[in-house]
Each structure stands twice: as C-alpha cells, then as structure tokens.
C-alpha positions as CSV (number, residue, x, y, z in Angstrom):
1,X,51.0,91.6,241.4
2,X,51.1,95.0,239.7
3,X,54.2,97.4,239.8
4,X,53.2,99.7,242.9
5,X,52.7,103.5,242.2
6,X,55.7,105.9,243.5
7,X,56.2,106.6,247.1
8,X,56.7,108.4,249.6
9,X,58.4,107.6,253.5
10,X,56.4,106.1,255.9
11,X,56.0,108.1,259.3
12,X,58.4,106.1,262.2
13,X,54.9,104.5,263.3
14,X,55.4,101.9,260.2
15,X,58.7,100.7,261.0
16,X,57.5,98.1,263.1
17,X,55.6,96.6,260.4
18,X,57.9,97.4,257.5
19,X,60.6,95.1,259.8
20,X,58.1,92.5,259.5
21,X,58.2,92.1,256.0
22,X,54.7,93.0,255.6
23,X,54.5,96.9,254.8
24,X,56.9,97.8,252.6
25,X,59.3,100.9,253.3
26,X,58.0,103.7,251.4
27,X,53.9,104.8,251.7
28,X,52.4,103.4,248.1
29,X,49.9,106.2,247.8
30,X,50.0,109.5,247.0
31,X,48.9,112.2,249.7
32,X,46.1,113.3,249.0
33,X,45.8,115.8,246.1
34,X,42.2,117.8,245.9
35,X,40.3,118.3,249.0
36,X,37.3,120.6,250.1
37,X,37.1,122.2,253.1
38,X,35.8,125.3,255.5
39,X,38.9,127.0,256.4
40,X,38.6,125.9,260.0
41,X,38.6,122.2,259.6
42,X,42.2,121.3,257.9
43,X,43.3,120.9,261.5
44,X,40.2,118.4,262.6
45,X,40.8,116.3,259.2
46,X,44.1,115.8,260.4
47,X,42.6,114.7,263.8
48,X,40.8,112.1,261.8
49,X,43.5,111.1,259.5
50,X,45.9,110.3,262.6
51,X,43.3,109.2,264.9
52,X,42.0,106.0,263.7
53,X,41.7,102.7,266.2
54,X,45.2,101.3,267.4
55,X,45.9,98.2,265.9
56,X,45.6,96.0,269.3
57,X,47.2,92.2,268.7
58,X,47.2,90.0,271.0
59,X,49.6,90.5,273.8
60,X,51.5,93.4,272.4
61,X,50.8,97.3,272.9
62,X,48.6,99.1,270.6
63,X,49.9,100.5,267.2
64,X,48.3,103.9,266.0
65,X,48.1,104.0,262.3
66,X,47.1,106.6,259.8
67,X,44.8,106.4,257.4
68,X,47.5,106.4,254.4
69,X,49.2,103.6,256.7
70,X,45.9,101.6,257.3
71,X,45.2,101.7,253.1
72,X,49.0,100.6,252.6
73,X,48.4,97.0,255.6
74,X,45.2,96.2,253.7
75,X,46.2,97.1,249.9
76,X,43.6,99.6,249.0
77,X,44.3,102.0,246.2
78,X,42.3,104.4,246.8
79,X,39.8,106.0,248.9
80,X,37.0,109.3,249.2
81,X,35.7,110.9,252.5
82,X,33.1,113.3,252.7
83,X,31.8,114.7,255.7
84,X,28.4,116.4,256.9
85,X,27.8,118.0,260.3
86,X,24.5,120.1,261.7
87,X,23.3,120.1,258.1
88,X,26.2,121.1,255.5
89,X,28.9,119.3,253.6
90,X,32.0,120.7,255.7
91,X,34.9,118.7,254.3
92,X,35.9,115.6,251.5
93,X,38.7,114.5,250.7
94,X,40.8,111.7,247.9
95,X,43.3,109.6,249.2
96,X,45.9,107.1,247.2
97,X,45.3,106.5,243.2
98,X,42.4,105.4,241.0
99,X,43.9,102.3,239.9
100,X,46.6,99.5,241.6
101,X,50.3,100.2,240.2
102,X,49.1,104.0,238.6
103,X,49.9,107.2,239.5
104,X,46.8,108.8,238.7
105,X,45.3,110.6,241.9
106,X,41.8,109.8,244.0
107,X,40.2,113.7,243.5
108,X,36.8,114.7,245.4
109,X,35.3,114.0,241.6
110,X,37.0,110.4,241.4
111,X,33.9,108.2,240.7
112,X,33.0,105.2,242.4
113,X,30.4,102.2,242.2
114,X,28.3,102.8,244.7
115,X,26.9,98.9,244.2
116,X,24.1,98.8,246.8
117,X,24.1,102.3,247.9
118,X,22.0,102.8,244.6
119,X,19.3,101.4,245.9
120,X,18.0,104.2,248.6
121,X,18.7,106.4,246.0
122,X,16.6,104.7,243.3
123,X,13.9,104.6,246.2
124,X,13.5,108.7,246.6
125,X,12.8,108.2,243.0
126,X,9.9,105.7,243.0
127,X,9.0,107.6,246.1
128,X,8.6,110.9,244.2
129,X,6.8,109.3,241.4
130,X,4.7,107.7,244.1
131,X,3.8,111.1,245.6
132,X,2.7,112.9,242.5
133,X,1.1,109.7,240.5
134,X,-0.8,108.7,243.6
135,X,0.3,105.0,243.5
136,X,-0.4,102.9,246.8
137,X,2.9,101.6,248.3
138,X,0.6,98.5,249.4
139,X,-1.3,97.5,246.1
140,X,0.0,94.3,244.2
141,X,3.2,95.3,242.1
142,X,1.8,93.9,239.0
143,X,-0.8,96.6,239.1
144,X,2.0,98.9,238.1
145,X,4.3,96.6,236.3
146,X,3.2,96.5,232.2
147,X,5.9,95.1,229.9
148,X,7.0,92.1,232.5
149,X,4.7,90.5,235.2
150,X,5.9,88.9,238.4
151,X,4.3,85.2,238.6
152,X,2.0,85.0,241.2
153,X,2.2,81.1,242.7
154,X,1.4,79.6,246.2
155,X,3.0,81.9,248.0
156,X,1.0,85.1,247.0
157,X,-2.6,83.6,247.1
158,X,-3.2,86.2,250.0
159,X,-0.3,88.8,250.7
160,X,0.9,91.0,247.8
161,X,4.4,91.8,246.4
162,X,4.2,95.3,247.2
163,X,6.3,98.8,246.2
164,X,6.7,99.0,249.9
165,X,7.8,95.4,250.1
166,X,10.1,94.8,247.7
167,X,12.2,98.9,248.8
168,X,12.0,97.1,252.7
169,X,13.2,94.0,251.9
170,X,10.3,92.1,253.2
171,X,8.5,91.3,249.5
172,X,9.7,87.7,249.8
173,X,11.6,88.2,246.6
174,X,14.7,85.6,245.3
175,X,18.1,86.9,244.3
176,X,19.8,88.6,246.7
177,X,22.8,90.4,244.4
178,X,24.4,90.6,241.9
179,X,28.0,89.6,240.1
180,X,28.0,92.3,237.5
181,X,29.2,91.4,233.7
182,X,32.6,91.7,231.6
183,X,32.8,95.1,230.1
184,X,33.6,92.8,226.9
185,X,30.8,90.5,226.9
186,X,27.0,90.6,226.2
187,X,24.6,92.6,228.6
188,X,21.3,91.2,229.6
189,X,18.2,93.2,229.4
190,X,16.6,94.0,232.9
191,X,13.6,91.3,232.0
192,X,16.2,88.3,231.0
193,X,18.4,89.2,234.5
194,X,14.5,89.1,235.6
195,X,14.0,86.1,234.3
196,X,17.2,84.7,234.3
197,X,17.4,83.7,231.2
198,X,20.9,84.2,229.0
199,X,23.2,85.9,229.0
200,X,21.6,86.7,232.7
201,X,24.4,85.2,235.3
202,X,21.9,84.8,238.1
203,X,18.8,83.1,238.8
204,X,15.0,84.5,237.7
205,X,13.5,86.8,240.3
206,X,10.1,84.9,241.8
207,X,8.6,84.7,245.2
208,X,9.3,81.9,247.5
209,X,8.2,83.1,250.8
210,X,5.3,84.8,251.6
211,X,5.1,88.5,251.2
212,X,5.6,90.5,254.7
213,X,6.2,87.6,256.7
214,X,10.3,87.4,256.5
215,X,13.0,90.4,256.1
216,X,15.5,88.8,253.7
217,X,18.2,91.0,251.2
218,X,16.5,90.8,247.3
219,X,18.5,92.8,244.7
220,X,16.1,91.0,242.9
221,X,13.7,93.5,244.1
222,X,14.6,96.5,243.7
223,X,15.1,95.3,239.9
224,X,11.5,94.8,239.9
225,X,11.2,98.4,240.8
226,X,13.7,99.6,238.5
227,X,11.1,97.9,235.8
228,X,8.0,99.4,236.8
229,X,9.5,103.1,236.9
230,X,10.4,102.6,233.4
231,X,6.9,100.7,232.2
232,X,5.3,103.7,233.9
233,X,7.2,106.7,232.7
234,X,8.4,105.4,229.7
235,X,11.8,106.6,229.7
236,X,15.4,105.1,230.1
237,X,16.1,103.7,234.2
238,X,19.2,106.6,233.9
239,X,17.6,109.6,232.6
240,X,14.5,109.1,235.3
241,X,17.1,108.7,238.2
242,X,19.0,112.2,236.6
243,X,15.3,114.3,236.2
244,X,14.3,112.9,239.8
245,X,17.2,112.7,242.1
246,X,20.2,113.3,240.8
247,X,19.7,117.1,239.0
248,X,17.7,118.3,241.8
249,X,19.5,117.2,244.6
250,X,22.6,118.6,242.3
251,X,24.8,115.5,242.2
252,X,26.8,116.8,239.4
253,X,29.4,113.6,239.6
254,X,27.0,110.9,239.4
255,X,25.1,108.8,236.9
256,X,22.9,105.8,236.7
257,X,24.2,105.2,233.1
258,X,25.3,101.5,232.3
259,X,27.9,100.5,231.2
260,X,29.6,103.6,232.1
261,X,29.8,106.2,229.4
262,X,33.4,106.8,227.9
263,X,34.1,110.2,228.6
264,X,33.4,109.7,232.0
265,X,36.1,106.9,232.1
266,X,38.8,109.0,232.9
267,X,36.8,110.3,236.1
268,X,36.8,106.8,237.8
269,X,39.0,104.8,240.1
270,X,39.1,101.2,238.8
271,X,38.4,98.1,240.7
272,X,40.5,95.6,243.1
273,X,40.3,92.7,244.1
274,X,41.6,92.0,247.7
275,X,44.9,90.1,246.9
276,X,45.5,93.5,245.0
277,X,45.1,92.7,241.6
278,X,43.0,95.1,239.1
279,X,39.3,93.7,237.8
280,X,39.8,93.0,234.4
281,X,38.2,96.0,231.9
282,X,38.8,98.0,234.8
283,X,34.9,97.6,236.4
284,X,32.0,95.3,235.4
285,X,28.8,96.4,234.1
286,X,25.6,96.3,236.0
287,X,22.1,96.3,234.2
288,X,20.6,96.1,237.6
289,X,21.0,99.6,237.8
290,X,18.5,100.3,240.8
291,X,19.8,97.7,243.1
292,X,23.8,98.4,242.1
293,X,24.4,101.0,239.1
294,X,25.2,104.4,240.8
295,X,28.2,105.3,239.8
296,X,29.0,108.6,242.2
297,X,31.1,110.7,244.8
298,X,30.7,110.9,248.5
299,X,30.1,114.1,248.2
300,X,27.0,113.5,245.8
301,X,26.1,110.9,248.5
302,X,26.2,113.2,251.4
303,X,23.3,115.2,249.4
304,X,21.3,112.2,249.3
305,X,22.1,112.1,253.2
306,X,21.4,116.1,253.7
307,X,18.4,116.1,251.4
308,X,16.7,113.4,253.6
309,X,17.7,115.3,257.0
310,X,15.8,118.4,255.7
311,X,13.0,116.6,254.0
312,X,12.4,115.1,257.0
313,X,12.2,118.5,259.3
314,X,10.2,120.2,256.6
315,X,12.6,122.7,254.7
316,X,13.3,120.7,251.9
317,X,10.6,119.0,249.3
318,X,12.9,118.8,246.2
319,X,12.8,115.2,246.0
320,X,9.7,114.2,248.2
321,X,7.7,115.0,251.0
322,X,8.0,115.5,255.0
323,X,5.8,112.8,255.3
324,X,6.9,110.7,252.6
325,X,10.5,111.5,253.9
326,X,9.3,110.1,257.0
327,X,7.8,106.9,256.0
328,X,10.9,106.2,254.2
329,X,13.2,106.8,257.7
330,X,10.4,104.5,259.7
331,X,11.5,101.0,260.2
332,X,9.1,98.8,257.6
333,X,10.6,95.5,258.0
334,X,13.5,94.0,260.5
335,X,16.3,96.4,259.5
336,X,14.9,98.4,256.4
337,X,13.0,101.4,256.6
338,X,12.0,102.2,252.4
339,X,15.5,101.9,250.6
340,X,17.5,102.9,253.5
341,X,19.2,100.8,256.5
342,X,17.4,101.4,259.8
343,X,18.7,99.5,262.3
344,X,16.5,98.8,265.4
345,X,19.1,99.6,268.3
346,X,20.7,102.7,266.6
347,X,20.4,105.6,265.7
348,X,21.6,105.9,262.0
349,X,20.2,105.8,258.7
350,X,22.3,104.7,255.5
351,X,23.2,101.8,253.3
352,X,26.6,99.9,252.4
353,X,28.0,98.8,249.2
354,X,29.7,95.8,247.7
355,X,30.7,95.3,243.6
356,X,33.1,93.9,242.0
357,X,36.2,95.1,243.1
358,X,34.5,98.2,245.3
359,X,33.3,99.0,249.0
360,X,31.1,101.5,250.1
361,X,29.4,102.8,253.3
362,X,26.9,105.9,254.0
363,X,25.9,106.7,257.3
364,X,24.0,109.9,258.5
365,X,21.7,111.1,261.3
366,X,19.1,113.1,261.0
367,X,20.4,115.7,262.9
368,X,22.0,116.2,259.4
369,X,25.7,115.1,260.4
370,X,26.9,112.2,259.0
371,X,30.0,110.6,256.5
372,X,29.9,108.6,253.2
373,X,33.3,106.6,252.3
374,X,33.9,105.0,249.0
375,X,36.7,102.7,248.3
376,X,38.0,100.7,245.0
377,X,38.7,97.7,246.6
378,X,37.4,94.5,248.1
379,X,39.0,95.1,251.0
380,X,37.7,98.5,251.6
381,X,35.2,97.5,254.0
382,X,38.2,96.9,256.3
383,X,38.5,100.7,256.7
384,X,35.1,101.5,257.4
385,X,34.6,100.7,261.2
386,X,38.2,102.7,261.9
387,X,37.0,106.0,259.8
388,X,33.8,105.9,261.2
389,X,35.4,105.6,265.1
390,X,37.6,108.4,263.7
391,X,35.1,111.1,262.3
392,X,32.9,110.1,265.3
393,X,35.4,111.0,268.0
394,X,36.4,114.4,266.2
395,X,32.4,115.5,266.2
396,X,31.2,114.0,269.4
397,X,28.4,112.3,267.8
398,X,26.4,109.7,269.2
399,X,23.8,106.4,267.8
400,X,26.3,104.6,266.1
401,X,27.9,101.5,267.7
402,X,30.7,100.5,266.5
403,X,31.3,96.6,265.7
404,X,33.7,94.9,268.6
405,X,36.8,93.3,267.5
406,X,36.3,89.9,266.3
407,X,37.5,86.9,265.7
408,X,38.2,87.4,262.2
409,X,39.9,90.4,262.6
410,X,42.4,89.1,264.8
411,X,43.1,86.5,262.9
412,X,43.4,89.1,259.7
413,X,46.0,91.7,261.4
414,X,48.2,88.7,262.3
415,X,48.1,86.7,259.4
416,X,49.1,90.3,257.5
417,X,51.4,91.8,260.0
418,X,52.9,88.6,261.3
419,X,52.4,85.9,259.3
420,X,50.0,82.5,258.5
421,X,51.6,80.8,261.4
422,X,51.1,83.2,264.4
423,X,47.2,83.2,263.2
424,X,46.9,79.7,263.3
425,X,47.9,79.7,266.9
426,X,46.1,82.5,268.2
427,X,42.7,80.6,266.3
428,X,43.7,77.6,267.6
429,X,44.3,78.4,271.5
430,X,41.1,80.8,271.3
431,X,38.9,78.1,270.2
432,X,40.5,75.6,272.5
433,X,39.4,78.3,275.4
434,X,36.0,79.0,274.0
435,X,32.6,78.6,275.6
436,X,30.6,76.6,273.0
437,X,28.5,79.6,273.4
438,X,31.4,81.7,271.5
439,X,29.7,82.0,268.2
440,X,31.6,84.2,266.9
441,X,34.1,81.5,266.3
442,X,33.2,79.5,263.0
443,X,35.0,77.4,259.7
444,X,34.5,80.5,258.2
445,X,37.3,82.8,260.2
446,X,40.1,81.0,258.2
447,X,38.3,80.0,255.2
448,X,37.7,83.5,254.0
449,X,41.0,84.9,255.3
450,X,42.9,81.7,253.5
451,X,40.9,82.8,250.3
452,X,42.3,86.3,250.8
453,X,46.2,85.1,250.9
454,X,45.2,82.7,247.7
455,X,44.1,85.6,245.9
456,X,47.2,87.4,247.3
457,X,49.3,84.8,245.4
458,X,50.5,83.3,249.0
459,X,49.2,79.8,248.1
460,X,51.8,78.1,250.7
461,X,50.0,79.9,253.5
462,X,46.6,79.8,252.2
463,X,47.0,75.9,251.7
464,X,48.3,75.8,255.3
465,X,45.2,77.6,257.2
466,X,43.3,75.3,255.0
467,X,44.5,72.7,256.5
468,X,44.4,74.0,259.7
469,X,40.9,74.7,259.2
470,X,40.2,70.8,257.9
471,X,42.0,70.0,261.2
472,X,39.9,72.5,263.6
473,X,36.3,71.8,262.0
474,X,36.7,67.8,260.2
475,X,33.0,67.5,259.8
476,X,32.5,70.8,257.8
477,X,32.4,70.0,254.5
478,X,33.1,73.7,252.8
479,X,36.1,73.6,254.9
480,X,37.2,70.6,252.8
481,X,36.2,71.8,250.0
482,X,38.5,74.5,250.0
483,X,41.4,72.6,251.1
484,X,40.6,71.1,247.6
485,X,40.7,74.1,245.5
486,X,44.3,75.0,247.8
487,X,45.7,72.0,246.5
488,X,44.8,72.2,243.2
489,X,46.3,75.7,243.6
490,X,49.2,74.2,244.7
491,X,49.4,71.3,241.9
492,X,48.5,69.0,244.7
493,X,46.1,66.9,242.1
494,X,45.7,63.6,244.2
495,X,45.5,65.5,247.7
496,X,42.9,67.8,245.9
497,X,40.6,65.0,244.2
498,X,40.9,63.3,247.9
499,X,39.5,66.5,249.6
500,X,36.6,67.2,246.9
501,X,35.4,63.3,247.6
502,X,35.8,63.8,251.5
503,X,34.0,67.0,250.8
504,X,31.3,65.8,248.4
505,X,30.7,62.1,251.2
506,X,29.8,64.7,253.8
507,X,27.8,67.2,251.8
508,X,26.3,65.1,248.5
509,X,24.6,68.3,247.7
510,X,27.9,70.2,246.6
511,X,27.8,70.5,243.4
512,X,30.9,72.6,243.4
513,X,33.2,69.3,244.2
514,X,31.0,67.0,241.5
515,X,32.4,70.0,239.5
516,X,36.1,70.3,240.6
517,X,36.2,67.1,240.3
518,X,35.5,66.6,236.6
519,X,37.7,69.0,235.7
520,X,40.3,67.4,237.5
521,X,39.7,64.2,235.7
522,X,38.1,61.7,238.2
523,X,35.3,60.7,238.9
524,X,32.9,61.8,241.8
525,X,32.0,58.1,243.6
C-alpha cells in the first residue's frame, strides 16, 4: 500500500479501534483546509461533522465516530460537502487529501468525476435544446440522430426509442455503464463505444426489449443522446454542455472535457480503489461523456440542484422551462423522472455516481434544501447514508429514508474493526437463524466484502471468507468461482483449478473459469 499522508491524533473516540489493530494511531487526513460558509453555520457543520450514525456491532454499545474518523475505518482520501437549504448554497467544505499517500489538500475547487451524476446534467441540456428547437420528446430517436443510426429490429416494429425514453431509462437500450479507458491508451470515438467496435471496451448499444415496457439502467442511452446533441448542433459534446448548463448556471469548476485538460490536473483529487491503492494515471478517461464525463464540485452540483428547485416554482428559466422543469421532476418510468432519480416512496430528486476509483451522491428537494457529496474512492459510497443522516438531523428535513442496516454492513464493520473471523460467525449464526424469507442474506454479502480484503492485500482472510462462503452457499457457482481466483491469489494452483472446474460443472456458461483456467494451464473438462 502507499506511504500514508502526515497526521494528526485521533480524538479518545478512536482508541478503541486503534487497540484493535485496525485504525491506526494518528488521523491520516488533513483537517480540512478551505471551506465556505455564512457566518452562522461553523457551529452546525460541526454538528454534522460529529454527529454521524454510531457504529452499532453486534452485542456491543454504539461507537460515535466523526467524519475524519469514518474516512480513516473505510480508507477514503478525500472527500467534498456542500450544502443547500430554503434555496441557497449555505456551506461546503474539503476534507482529507486529493490523492492516497499525498499531502495535497481536498479544497471546495478539488474536482471530482461525477460518473453518473452527468447524466441529469447532460439532460437540462437536450432539454433546453428541446424547448427552443421544438423537438418531440416522443418521436423516434433516429429522426434526430444524423451521423449514426440506432438499428431498428424486432423489438421496435411498434414502440419507438424515444429522447424521453432513453433520459428515463425505459428506451429498452443495452449497456448499462461504463469501465472508462487508461489515460495511456487509445480512446474510442462515441460511434465505435456505440458500436462497440475497437478500441470500445463494452458491447454495441441496440435494443433488446421493447421500448416503454421495462425500466432498466442504459449508459448506453444517454450516449445516444450525447450523439444526437452533437449531429444536431454541430459542435463538440463539451462546449454544448459549457454554452447550455454549465456557464449559465455558473459552474465555474466544472467541465465536460475528456480526457481531462492538463491545466486542470492539478485541481483534481485522483482515484482509489477500495483496498486503498491509487488508479493507475491517476483517473481513467470517459468518451461517454453524457452518461459519465462531468468532471465537477459539489458546489457546482448544488446549482444544478437550486437551478431545478427555482425552475420548477417559476423564478428561474436560465436553463429551461417551469413546465419543462416539471416534466423532468415527474416520474416517467419506475424510478426515473427525465435524467434525475425520482423515487416513488420519497420525496427526493437526485442521482448517484460510480467511476473508476470515485463515488458520488446528489440529493435535493424541491423546497430548494438539499446536499451533494463527492468522494475519490470506491469506497465512498460507504459514507453517504451516515452524512446524509447527519446533514438531515442538523436541518430537520424530511422525504428521505434512510437505508436500514444490513447484512453486508455488519459483516463489513466487523471484518474491518475486528477481524475476518468475528464476521464469519456473526454471517454464519444470522443465516442459521434466518427466515428463508430474509433476503437480504445472499452469496454475495461475503463475496464482495472478501474481494474488498483481496484488494486490500489481506489474501489470507479474503481466501478464508471465500471458503466460508463455498461452505455456506455449495451450489452457487460464483461463490466457487471466487474461491478460485483466492487461491490463485494465494499460489494455491491445484485448489484453484479444482474450484474453477467445480465452478464451471455447476454453471457451464462461465466463461470466466473456461478462462482462469487456461491461463492456469489445464484444461476445462
């Protein structure tokens, strides 16, 4: 792992875990360094900074953990708050460092990939252009679309891939995200990622389902979109999204521009993975810059959130229209109003975000109040639910319902705070006791968590809730299938080939074992 930054004590809260061998002694981050605030709020950020959930394990009394002391149990470098209440921007604030092992400090301008949070944003913008070029949100895609067609097949005989489709989710589109490319390597154009041809890393984008009948996640989508707004207005994806959104809305610390421009480098907090370890050139690149290329602050995002709130109420049109603003808050599909999340059984419009090596989550109401948190680090989503709880509590506001504890998080705080084995037990004595009904309990719980310590460089205890995993769920064949990648971690070649074969004779379809094990030098029957 890399050298950790300089540090400071820990508060008495941590020594608990520091005894535990699990937190080390000193705080790895930086306090924060550059914050914004109204002159009456240093002592509510402080509320939310101390005030996060208790860390509640299983037979014990709750621990209280800061937010400094929450980023140094999961390994986050850095993270960026901004706030918004009754209309305004009222505080934001950088915590830790841009990159695993520096020095250099998270700022309210750090930027950040804001991976799927782009696409609402690119949405106001085909909305806009919708608005004043008098395109129908419900006429066939390929009406607009000039330089790249969508093939129409069996599935779109009747029902249309519309622009309202493909911004709710519901256009029956393929390819759901995407992986991002080496800053180093060759960059796809949009029409080979939407085609899928080389150096492309996913599939092409078609339809397999038929339009408006199923709400399903399609990156793939919005790419579509991302072509059309540039066959119509004939200008680069990045300077539309700057002339549309991001001037007027005066998002100063934000651009669509991929890969990112070099003298914005210095402004950015690098990626990491969740064992702790830095992506390698720093970020990747994304050429699906609608669905994933944002790179931004959450400050810049809480304009996207403030602009909507106003737009909505009819005092703002800078971007679109009340009714426009409107449409795009109405539920379209399952969960998907146009471009933003819109949960049925909440109140809260937003959108999360998830690239290489970065987290991010905005939620607002359109009362105008709301917070965007942006992290540079896999495990970054961790912190969401706790800030969220935090910032909620401090405001008093309401429609947001916060995620129980699960399962998997149980299984995560003891594995981190006291050890492999302790989680094992709990998982194993909770699923002994479970209803079959408890569905929250899957192969899944200690897969990903095992992947997490692999990636950690624990391979002992990853190989060891793999196997406990094999043990708890024998007919699953991913299950086995990772026990085999745990041993061939390990050097474990024999008990590795074993597990791809066990693996492969109850799934014949997994092509990742026929893989494995050619590359371990045996065959596959």
């Amino acid at each position: 792992m890399n050298p950790r930054p300089s540090s400071r004590l820990l508060t008495v809260a941590l020594s608990g875990l520091t005894a535990l061998g699990l937190l080390t002694a000193a705080d790895t981050r930086k306090p924060a360094t550059q914050w914004l605030a109204r002159p009456t709020e240093a002592a509510r950020i402080a509320r939310v900074e101390q005030g996060l959930p208790a860390v509640t394990l299983p037979g014990e009394a709750p621990r209280q953990l800061s937010l400094p002391q929450w980023m140094e149990l999961y390994g986050i470098p850095g993270v960026s708050i901004a706030v918004f209440d009754q209309g305004s921007l009222i505080w934001a604030k950088g915590y830790g460092v841009k990159q695993v092992g520096g020095t250099d400090a998270v700022t309210v301008d750090t930027l950040f990939q804001a991976a799927s949070i782009s696409k609402p944003v690119a949405a106001l913008a085909a909305m806009h252009h919708a608005e004043k070029r008098k395109w129908s949100l419900d006429a066939d895609i390929n009406d607009t679309l000039i330089s790249w067609k969508l093939p129409d097949n069996e599935f779109t005989k009747e029902q249309k891939v519309t622009l309202r489709r493909l911004l709710s989710h519901s256009a029956g589109t393929t390819v759901s995200g995407f992986p991002g490319y080496s800053v180093t390597g060759p960059v796809p154009t949009t029409q080979q990622v939407l085609d899928g041809e080389k150096p492309a890393n996913t599939s092409a984008v078609r339809v397999d389902t038929v339009p408006g009948t199923l709400t399903r996640y399609s990156g793939g989508g919005t790419t579509i979109v991302q072509q059309m707004l540039v066959d119509q207005l004939k200008k680069p994806f990045p300077q539309i999204m700057k002339e549309t959104v991001l001037a007027p809305l005066g998002m100063k610390h934000s651009t669509y521009e991929q890969p990112l421009p070099k003298h914005l480098a210095p402004m950015a907090a690098s990626g990491t993975y969740s064992g702790g370890k830095s992506v390698e050139g720093r970020w990747h690149v994304y050429p699906e810059m609608a669905p994933a290329g944002l790179w931004t602050t959450p400050s810049d995002l809480a304009r996207v959130a403030l602009e909507m709130s106003k737009a909505t109420k009819g005092q703002s049109r800078r971007v679109v229209s009340q009714a426009m603003a409107k449409q795009m808050l109405t539920r379209q599909s399952e969960r998907f109003g146009i471009g933003f999340e819109r949960p049925s059984d909440q109140d809260w419009f937003g959108h999360g975000g998830s690239n290489e090596g970065y987290r991010c989550f905005l939620m607002a109401f359109e009362s105008g109040s709301g917070v965007a948190i942006m992290t540079n680090s896999d495990a970054g989503s961790r912190l969401f639910e706790p800030i969220i709880a935090s910032v909620m509590a401090e405001y008093g506001w309401k429609g947001y319902t916060l995620a129980p504890d699960s399962p998997f998080t149980t299984v995560d705080l003891l594995t981190r705070l006291k050890g492999a084995d302790a989680a094992i037990t709990w998982f194993k004595a909770r699923k002994s006791a479970a209803t079959p009904e408890d569905k929250q309990l899957s192969p899944a719980v200690l897969n990903d968590i095992a992947y997490s310590l692999l990636r950690s460089g624990k391979v002992p205890d990853a190989v060891k809730m793999f196997e406990a995993n094999v043990e708890l769920y024998p007919e699953d064949s991913n299950a086995h299938d990772s026990l085999g990648e745990g041993y061939a971690e390990a050097g474990r070649k024999d008990e590795a080939i074993f597990r791809y074969k066990k693996s492969l004779e109850l799934d014949p379809k997994n092509n990742n074992a026929v893989m494995m094990l050619e590359k371990l030098g045996a065959a596959s029957k």
